[in-house]
mmCIF file as Biopython writes it, N, C-alpha, C and O atoms, coordinates in Angstrom:
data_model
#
loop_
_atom_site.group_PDB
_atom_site.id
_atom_site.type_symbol
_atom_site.label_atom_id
_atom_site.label_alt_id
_atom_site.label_comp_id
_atom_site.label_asym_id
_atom_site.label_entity_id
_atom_site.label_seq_id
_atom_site.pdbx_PDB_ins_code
_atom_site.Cartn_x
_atom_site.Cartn_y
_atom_site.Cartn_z
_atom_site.occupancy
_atom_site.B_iso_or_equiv
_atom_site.auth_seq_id
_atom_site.auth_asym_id
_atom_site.pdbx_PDB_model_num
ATOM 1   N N  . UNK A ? 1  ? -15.185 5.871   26.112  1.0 0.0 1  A 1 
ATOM 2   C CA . UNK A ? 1  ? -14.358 4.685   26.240  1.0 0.0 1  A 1 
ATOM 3   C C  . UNK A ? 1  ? -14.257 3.982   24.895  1.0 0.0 1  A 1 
ATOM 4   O O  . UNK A ? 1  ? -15.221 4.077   24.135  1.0 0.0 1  A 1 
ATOM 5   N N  . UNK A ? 2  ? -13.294 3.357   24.564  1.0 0.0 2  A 1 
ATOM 6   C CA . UNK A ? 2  ? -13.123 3.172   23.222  1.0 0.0 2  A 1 
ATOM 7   C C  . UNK A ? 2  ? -13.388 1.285   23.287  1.0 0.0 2  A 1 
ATOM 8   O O  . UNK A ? 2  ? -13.240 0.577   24.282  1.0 0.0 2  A 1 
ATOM 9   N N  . UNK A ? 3  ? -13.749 0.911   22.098  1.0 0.0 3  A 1 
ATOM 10  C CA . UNK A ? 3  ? -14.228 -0.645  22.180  1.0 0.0 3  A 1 
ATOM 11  C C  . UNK A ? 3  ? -12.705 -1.320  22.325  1.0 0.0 3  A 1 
ATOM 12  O O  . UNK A ? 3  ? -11.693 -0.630  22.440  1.0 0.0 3  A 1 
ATOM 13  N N  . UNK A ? 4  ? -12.707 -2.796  22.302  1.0 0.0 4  A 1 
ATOM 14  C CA . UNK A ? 4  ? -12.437 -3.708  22.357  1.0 0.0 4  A 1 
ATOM 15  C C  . UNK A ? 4  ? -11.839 -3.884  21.010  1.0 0.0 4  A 1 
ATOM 16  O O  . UNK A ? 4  ? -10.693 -4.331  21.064  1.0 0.0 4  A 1 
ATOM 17  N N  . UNK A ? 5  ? -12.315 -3.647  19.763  1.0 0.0 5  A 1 
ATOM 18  C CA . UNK A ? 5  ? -11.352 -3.926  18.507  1.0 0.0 5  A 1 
ATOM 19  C C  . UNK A ? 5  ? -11.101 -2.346  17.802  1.0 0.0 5  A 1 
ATOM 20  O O  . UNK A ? 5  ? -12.008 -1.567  17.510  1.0 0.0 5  A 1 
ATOM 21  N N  . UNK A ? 6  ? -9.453  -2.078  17.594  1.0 0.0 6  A 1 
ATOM 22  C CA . UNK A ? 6  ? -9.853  -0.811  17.349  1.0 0.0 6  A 1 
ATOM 23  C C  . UNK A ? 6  ? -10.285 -0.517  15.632  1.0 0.0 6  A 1 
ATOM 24  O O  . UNK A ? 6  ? -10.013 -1.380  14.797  1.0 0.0 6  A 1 
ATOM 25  N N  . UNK A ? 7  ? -10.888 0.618   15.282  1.0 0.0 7  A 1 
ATOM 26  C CA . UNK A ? 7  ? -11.552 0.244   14.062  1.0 0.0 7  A 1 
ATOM 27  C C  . UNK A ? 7  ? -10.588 0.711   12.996  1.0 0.0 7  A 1 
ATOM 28  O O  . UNK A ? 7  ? -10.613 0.240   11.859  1.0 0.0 7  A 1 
ATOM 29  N N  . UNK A ? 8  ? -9.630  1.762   13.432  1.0 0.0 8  A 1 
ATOM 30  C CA . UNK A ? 8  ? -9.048  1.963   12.379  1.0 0.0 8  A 1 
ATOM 31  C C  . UNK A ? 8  ? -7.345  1.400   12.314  1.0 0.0 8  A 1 
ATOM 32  O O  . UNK A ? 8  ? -6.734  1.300   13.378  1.0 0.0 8  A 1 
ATOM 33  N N  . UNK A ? 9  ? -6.859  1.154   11.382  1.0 0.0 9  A 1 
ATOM 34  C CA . UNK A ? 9  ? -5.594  -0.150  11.412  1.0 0.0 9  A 1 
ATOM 35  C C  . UNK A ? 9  ? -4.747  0.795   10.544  1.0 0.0 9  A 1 
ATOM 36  O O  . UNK A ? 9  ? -5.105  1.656   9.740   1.0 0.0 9  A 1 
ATOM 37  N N  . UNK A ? 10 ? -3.248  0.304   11.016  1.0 0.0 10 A 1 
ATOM 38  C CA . UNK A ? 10 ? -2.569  0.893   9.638   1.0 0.0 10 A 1 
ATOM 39  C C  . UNK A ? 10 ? -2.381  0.041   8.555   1.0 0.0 10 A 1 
ATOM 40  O O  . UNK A ? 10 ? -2.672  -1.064  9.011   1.0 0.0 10 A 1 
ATOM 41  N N  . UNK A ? 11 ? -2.067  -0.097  7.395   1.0 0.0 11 A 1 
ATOM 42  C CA . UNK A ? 11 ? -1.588  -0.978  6.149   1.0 0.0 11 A 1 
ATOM 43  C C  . UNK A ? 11 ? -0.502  0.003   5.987   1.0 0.0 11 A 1 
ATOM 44  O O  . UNK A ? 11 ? -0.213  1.081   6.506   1.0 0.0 11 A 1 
ATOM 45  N N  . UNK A ? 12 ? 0.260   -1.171  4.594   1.0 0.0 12 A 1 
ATOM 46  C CA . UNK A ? 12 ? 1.480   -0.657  3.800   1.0 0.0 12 A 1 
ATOM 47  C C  . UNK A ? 12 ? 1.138   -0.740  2.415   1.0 0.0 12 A 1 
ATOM 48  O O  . UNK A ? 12 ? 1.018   -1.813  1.824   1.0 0.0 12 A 1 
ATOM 49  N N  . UNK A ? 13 ? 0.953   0.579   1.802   1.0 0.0 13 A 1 
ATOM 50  C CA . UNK A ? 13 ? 0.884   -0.065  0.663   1.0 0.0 13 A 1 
ATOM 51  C C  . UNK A ? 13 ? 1.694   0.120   -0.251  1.0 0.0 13 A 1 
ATOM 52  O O  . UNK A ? 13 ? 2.210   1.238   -0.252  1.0 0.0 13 A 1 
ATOM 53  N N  . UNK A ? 14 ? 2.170   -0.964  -1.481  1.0 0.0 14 A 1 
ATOM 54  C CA . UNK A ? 14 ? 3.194   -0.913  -2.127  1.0 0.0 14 A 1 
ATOM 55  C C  . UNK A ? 14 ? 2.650   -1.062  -3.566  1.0 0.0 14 A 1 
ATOM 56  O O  . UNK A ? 14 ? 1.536   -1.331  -4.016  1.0 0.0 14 A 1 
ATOM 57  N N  . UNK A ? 15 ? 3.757   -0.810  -4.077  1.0 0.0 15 A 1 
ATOM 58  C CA . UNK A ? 15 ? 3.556   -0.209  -5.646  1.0 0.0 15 A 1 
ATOM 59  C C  . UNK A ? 15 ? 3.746   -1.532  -6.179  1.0 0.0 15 A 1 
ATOM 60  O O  . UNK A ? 15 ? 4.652   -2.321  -5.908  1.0 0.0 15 A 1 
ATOM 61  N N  . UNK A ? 16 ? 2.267   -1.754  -7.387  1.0 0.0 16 A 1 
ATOM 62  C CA . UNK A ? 16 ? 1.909   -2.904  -8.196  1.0 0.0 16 A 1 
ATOM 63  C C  . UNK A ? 16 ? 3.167   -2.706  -9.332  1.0 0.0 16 A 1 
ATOM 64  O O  . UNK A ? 16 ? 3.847   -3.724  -9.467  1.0 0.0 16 A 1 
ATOM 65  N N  . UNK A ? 17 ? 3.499   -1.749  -10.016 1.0 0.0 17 A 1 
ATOM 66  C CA . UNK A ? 17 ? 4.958   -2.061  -11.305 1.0 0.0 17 A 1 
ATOM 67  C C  . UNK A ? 17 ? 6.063   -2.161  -10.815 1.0 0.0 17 A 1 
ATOM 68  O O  . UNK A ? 17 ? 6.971   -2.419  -11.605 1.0 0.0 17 A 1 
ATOM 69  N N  . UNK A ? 18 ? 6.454   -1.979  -9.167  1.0 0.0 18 A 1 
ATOM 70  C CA . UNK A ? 18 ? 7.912   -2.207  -8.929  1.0 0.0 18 A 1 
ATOM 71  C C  . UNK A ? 18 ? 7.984   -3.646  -8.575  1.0 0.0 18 A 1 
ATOM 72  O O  . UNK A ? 18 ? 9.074   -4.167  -8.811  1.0 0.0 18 A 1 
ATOM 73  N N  . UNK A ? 19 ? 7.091   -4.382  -8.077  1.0 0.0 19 A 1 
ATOM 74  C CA . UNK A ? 19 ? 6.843   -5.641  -7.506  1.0 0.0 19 A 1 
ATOM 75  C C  . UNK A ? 19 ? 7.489   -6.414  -8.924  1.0 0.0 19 A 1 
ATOM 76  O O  . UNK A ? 19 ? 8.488   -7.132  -8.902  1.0 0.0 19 A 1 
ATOM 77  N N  . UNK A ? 20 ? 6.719   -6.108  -10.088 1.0 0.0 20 A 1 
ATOM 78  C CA . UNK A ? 20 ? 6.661   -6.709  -11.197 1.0 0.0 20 A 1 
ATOM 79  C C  . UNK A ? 20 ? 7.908   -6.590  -11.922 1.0 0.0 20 A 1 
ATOM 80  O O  . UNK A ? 20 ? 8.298   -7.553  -12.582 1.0 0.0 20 A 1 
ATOM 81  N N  . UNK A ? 21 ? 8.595   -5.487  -11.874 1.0 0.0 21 A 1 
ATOM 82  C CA . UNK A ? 21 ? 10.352  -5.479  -11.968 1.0 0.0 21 A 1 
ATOM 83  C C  . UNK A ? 21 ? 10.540  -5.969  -10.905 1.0 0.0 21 A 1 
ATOM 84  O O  . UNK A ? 21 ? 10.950  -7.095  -11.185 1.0 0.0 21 A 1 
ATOM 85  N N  . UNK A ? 22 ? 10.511  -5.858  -9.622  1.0 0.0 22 A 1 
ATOM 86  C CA . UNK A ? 22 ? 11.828  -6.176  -8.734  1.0 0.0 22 A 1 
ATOM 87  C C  . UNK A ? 22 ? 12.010  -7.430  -9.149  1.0 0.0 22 A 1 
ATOM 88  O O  . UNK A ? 22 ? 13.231  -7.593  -9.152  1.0 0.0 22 A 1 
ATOM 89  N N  . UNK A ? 23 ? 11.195  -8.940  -9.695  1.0 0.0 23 A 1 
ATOM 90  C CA . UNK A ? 23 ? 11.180  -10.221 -9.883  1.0 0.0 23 A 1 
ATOM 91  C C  . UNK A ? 23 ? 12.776  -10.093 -10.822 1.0 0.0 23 A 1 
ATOM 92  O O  . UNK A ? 23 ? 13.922  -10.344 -10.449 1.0 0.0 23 A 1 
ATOM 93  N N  . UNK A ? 24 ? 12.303  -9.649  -12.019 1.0 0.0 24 A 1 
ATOM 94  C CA . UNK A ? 24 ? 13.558  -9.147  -13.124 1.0 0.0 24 A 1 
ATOM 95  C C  . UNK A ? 24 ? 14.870  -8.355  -12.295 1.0 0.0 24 A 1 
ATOM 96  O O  . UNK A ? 24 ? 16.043  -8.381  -12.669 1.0 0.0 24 A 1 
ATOM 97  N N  . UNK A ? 25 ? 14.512  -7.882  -11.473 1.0 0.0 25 A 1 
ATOM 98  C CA . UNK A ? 25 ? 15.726  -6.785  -10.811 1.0 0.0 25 A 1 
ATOM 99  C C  . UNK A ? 25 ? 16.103  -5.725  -11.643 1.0 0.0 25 A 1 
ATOM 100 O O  . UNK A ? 25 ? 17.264  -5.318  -11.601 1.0 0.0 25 A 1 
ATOM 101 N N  . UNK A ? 26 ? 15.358  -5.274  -12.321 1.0 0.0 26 A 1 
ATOM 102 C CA . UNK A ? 26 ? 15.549  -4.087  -13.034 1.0 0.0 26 A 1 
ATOM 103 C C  . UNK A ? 26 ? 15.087  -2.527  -12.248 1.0 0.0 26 A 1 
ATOM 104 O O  . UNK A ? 26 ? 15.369  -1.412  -12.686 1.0 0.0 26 A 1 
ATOM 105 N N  . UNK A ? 27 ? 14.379  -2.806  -11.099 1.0 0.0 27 A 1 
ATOM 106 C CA . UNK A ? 27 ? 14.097  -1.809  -10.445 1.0 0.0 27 A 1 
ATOM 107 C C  . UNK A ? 27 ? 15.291  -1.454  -9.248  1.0 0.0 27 A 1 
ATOM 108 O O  . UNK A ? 27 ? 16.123  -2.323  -8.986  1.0 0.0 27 A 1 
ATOM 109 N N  . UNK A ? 28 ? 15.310  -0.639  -8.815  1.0 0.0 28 A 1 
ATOM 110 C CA . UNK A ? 28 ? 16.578  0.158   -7.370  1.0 0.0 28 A 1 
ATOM 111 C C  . UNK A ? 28 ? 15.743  -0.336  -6.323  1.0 0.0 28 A 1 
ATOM 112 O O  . UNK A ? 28 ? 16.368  -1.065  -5.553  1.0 0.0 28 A 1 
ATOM 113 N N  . UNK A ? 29 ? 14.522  -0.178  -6.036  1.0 0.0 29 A 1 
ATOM 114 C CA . UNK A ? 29 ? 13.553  -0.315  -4.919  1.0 0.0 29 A 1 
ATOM 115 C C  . UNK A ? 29 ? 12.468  -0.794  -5.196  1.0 0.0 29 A 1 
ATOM 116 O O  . UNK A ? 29 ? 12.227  -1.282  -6.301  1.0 0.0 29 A 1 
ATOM 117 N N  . UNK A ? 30 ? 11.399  -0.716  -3.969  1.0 0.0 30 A 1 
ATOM 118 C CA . UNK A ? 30 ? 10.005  -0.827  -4.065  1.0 0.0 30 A 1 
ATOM 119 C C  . UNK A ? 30 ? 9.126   0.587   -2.954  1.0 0.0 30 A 1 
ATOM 120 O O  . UNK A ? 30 ? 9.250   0.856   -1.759  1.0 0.0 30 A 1 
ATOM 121 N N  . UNK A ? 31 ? 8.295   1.190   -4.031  1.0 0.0 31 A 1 
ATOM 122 C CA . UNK A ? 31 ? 7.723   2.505   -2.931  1.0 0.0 31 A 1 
ATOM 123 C C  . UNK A ? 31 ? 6.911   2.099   -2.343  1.0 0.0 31 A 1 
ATOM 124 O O  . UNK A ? 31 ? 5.929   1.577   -2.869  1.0 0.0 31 A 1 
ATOM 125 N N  . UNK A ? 32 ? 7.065   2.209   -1.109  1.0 0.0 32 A 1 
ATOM 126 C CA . UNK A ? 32 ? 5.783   2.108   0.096   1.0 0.0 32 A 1 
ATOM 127 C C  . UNK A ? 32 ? 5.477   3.240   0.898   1.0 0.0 32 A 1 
ATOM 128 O O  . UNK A ? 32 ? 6.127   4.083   1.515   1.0 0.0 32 A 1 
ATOM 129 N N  . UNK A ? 33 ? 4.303   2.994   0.694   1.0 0.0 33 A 1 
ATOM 130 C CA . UNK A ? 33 ? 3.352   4.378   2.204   1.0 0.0 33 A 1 
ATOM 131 C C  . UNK A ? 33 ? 2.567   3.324   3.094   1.0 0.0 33 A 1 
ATOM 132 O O  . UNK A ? 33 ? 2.119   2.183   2.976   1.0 0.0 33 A 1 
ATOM 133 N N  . UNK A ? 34 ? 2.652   4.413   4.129   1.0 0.0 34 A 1 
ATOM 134 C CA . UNK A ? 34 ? 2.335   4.119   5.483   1.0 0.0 34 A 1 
ATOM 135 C C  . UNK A ? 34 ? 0.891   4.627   5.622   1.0 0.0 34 A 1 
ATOM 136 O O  . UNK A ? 34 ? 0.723   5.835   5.450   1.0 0.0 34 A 1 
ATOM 137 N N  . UNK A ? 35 ? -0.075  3.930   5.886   1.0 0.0 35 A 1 
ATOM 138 C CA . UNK A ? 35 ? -1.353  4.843   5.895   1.0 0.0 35 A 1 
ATOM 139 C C  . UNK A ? 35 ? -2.450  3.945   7.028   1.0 0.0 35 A 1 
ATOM 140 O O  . UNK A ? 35 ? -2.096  2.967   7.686   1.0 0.0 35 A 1 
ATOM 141 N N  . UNK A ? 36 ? -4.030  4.654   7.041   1.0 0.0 36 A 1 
ATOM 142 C CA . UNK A ? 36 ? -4.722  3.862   8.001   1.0 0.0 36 A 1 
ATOM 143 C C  . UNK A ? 36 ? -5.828  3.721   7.116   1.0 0.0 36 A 1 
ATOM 144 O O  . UNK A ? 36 ? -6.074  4.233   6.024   1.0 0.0 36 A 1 
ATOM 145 N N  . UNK A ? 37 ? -6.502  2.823   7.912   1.0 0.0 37 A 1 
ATOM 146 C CA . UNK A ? 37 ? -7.767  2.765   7.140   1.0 0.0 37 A 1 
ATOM 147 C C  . UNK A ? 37 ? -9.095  2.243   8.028   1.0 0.0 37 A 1 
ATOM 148 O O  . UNK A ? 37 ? -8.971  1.498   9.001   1.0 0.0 37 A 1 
ATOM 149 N N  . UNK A ? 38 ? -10.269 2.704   7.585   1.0 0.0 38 A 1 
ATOM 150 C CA . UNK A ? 38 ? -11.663 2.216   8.733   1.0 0.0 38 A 1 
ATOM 151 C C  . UNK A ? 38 ? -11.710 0.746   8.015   1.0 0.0 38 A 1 
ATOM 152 O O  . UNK A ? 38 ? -11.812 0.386   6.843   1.0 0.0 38 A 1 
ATOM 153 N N  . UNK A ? 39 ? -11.600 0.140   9.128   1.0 0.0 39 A 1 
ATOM 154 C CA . UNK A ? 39 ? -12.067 -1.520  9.043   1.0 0.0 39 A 1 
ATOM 155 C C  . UNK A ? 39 ? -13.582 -1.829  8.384   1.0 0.0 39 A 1 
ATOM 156 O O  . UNK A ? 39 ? -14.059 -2.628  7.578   1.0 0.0 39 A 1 
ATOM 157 N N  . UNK A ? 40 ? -14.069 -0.665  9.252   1.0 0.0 40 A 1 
ATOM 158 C CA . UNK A ? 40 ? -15.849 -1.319  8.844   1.0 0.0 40 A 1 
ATOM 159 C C  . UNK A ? 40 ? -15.946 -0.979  7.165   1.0 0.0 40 A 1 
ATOM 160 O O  . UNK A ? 40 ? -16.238 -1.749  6.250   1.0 0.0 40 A 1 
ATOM 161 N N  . UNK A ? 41 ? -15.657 0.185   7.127   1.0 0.0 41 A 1 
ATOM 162 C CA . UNK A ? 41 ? -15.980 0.837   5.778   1.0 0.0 41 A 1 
ATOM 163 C C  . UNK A ? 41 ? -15.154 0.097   4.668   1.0 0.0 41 A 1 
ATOM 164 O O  . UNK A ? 41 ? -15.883 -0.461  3.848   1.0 0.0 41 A 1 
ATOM 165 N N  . UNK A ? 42 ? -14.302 0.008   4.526   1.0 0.0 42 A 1 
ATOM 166 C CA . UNK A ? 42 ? -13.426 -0.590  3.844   1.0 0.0 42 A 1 
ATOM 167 C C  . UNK A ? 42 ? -12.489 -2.232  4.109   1.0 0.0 42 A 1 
ATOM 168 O O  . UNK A ? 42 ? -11.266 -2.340  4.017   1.0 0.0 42 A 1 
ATOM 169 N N  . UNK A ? 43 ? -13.473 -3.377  4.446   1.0 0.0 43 A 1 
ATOM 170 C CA . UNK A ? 43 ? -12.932 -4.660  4.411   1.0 0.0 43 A 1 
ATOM 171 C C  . UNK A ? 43 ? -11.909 -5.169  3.748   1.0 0.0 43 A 1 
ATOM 172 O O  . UNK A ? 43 ? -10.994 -5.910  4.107   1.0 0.0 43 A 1 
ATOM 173 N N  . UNK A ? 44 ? -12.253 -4.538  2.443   1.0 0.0 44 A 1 
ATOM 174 C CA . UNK A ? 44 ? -11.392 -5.504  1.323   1.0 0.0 44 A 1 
ATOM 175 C C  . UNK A ? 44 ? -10.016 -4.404  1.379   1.0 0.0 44 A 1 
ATOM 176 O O  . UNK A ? 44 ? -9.767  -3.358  1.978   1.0 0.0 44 A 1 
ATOM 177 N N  . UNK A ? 45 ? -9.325  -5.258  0.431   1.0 0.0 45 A 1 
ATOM 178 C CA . UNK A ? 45 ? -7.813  -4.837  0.538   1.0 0.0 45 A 1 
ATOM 179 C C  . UNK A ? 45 ? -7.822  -3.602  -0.395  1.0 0.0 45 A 1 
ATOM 180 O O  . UNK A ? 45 ? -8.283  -3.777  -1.523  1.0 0.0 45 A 1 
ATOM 181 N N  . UNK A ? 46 ? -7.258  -2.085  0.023   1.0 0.0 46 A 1 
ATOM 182 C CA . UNK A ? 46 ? -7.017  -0.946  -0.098  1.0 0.0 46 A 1 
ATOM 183 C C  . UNK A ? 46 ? -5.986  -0.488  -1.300  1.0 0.0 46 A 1 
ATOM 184 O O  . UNK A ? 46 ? -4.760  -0.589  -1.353  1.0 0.0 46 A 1 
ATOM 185 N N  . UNK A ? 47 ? -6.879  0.023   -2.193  1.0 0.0 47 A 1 
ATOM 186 C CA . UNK A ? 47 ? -5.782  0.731   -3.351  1.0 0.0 47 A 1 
ATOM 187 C C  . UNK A ? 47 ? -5.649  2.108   -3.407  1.0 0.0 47 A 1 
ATOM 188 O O  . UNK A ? 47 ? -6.577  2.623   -2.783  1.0 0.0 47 A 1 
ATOM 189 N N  . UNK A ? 48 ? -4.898  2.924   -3.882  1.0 0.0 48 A 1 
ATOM 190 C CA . UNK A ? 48 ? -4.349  4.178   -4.075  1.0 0.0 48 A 1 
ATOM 191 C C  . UNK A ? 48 ? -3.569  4.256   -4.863  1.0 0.0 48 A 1 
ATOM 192 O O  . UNK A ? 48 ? -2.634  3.488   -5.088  1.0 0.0 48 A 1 
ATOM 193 N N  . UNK A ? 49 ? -3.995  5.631   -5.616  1.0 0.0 49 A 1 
ATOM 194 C CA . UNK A ? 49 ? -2.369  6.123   -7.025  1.0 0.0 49 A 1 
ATOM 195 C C  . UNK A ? 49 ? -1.954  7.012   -6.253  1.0 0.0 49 A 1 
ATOM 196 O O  . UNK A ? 49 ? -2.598  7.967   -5.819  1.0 0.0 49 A 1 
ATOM 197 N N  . UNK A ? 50 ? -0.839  6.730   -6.046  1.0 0.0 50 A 1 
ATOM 198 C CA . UNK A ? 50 ? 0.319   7.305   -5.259  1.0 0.0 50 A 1 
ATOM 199 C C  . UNK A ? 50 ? 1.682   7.607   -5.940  1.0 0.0 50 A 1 
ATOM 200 O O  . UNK A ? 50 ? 2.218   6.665   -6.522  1.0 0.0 50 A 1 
ATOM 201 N N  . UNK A ? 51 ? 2.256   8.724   -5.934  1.0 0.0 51 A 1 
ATOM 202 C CA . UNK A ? 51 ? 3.490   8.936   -6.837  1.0 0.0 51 A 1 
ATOM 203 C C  . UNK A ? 51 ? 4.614   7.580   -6.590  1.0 0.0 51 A 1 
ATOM 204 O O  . UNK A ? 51 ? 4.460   6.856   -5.607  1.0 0.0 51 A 1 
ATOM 205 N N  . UNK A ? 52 ? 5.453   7.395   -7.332  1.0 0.0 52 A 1 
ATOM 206 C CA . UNK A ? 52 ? 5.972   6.234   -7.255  1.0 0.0 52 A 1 
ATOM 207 C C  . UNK A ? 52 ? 7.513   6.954   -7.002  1.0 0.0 52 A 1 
ATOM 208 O O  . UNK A ? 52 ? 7.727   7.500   -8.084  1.0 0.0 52 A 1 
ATOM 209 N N  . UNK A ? 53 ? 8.353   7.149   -6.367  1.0 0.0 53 A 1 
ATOM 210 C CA . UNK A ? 53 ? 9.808   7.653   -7.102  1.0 0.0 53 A 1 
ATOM 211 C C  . UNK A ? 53 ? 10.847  6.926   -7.528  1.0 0.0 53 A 1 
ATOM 212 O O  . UNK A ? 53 ? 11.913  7.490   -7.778  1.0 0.0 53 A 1 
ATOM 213 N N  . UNK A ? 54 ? 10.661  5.251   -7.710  1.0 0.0 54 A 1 
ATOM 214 C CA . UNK A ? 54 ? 11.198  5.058   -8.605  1.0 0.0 54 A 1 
ATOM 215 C C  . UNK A ? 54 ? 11.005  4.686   -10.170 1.0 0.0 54 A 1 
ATOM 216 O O  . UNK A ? 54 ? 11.926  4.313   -10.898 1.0 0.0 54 A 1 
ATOM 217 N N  . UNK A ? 55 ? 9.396   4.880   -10.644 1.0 0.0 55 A 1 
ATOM 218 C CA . UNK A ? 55 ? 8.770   4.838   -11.609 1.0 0.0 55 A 1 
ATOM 219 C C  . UNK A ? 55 ? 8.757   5.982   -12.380 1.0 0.0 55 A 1 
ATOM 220 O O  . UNK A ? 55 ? 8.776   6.126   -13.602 1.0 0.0 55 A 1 
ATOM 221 N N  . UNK A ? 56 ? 8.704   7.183   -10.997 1.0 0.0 56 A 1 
ATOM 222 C CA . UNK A ? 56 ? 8.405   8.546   -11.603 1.0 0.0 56 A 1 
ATOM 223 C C  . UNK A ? 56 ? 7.003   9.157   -12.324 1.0 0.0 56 A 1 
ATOM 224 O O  . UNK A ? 56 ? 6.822   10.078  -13.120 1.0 0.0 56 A 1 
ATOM 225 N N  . UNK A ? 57 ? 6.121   8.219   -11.674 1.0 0.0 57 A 1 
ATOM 226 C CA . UNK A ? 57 ? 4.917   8.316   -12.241 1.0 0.0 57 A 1 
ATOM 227 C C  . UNK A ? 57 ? 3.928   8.208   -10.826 1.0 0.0 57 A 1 
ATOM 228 O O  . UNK A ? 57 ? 4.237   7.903   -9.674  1.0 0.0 57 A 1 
ATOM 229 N N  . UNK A ? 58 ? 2.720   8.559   -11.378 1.0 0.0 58 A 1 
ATOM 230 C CA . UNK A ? 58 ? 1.499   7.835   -10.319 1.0 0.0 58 A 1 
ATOM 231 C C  . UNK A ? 58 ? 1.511   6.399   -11.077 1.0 0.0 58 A 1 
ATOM 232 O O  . UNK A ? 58 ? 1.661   6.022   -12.239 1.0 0.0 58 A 1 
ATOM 233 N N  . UNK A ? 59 ? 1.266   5.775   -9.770  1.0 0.0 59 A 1 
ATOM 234 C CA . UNK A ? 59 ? 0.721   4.507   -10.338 1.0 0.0 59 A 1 
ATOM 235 C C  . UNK A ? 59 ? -0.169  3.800   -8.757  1.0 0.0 59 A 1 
ATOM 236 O O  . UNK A ? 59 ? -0.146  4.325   -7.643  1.0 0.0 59 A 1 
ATOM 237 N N  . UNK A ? 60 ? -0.678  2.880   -9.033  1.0 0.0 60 A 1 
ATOM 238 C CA . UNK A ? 60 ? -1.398  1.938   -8.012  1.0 0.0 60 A 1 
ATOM 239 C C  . UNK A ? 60 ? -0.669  1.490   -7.109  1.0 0.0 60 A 1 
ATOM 240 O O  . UNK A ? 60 ? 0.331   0.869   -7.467  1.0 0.0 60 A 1 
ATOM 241 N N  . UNK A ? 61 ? -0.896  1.636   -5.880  1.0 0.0 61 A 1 
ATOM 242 C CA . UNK A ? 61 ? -0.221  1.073   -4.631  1.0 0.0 61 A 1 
ATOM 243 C C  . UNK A ? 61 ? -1.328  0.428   -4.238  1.0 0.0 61 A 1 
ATOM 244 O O  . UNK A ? 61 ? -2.373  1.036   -4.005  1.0 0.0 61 A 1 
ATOM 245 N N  . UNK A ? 62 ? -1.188  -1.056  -4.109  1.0 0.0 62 A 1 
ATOM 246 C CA . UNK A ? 62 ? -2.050  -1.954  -3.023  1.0 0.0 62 A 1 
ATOM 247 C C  . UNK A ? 62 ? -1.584  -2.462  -1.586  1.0 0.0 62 A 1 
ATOM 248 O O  . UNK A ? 62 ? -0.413  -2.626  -1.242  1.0 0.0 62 A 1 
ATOM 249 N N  . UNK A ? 63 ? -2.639  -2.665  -0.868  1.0 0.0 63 A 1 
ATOM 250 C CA . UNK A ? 63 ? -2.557  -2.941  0.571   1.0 0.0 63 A 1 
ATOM 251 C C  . UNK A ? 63 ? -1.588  -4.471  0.677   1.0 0.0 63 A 1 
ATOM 252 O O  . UNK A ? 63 ? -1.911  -5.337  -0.136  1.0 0.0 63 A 1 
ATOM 253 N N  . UNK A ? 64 ? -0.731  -4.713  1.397   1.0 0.0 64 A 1 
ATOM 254 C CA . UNK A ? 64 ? -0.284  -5.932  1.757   1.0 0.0 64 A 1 
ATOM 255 C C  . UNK A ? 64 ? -0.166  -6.168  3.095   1.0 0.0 64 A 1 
ATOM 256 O O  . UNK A ? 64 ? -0.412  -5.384  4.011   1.0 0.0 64 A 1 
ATOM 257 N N  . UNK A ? 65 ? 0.227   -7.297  3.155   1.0 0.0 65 A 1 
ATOM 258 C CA . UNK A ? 65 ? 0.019   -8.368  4.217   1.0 0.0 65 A 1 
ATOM 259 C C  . UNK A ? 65 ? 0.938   -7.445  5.600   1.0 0.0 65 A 1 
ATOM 260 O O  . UNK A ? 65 ? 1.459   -6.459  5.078   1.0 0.0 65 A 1 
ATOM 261 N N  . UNK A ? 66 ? 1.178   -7.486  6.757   1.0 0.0 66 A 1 
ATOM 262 C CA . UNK A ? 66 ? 2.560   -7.017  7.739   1.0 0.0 66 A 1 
ATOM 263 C C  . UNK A ? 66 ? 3.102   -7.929  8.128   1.0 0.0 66 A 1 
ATOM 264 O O  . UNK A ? 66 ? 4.099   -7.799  8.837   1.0 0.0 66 A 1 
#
């Protein structure tokens, strides 16, 4: 039987250099992935280098808000 809070959640995480253009509007988009993560193990907010396609690079994707 499974508890009462479930432990693993999804986040979005989005790319830290498109954020920082989109302000300027020099970027087309912003890349986001869809992913999960264990609550217990990992509290704090979730990073990953993740290919970017409109950077064309890896770069850092952080967890945000839904």
């Amino acid at each position: 039987m499974a508890k009462g809070k479930d432990i693993r959640i999804l986040v979005i995480l989005e790319c830290t250099c498109c954020v920082q253009k989109d302000i300027n509007k020099e970027s087309p988009g912003i890349s986001r992935y869809i992913t999960q993560k264990n609550r217990h193990n990992t509290p704090n907010r979730f990073e990953l280098r993740k290919f970017c396609r409109y950077c064309q690079k890896h770069k850092i994707h952080g967890e945000i808000k839904k």
